[in-house]
ZAMARGU-4260 file (C-alpha; in steps of 0.2 Angstrom, whole numbers, plus 5000, padded with zeros to 4 digits):
<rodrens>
0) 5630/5802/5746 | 5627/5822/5745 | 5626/5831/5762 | 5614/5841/5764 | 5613/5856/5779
5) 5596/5856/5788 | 5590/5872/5784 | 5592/5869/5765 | 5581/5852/5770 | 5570/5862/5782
10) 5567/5875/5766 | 5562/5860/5754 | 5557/5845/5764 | 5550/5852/5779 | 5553/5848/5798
15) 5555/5830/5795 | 5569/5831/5781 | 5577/5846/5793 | 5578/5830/5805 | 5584/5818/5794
20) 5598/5831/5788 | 5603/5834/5804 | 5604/5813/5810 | 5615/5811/5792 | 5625/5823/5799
25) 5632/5817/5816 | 5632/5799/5806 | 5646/5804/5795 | 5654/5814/5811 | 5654/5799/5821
30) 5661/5788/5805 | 5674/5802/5801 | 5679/5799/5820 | 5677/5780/5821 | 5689/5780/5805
35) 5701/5792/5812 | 5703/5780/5827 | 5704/5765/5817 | 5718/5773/5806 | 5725/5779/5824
40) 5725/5763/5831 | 5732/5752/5817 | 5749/5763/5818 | 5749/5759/5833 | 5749/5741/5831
45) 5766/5744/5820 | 5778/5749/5835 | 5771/5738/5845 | 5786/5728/5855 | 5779/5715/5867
50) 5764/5703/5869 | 5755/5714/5882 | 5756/5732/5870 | 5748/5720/5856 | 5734/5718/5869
55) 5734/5736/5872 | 5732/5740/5854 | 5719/5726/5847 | 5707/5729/5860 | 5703/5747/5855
60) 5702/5742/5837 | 5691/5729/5838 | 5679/5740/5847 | 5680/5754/5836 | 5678/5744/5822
65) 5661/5736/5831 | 5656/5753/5836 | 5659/5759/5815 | 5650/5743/5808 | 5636/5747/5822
70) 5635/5766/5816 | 5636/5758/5797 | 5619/5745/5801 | 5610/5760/5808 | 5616/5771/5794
75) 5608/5760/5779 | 5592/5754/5792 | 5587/5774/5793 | 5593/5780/5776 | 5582/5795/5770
80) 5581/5796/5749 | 5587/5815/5743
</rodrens>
């Protein structure tokens, strides 16, 4: 997938493709987020010592994980061709 800055689309594509460029971008900003916390969580779940810090843990993850897969459907739904 090639990134590409909104001006650059705006320059090309026109408004339309400025927008598109810009929506692409906060995708992958929230993806790159929605990984981080994943990756933040599961360490987590390593040092965990008692039942109730395994609840602590798996609850987070399974809702960043639902949030991801949510950004991921809308993601291939509303995917622009360069």
């Amino acid at each position: 997938m090639a990134f590409v800055s909104p001006g650059i689309a705006a320059s090309t594509g026109g408004i339309p493709m400025a927008i598109a460029a810009s929506a692409m971008a906060v995708v992958t900003i929230l993806t790159v987020f929605f990984i981080c916390r994943i990756l933040f969580v599961a360490f987590a779940i390593m040092r965990i010592q008692t039942h109730q810090d395994l609840q602590k843990a798996v609850i987070p993850l399974v809702v960043a994980g639902a949030k991801f897969l949510q950004i991921a459907k809308y993601n291939r739904r509303h995917w622009v061709a360069p």
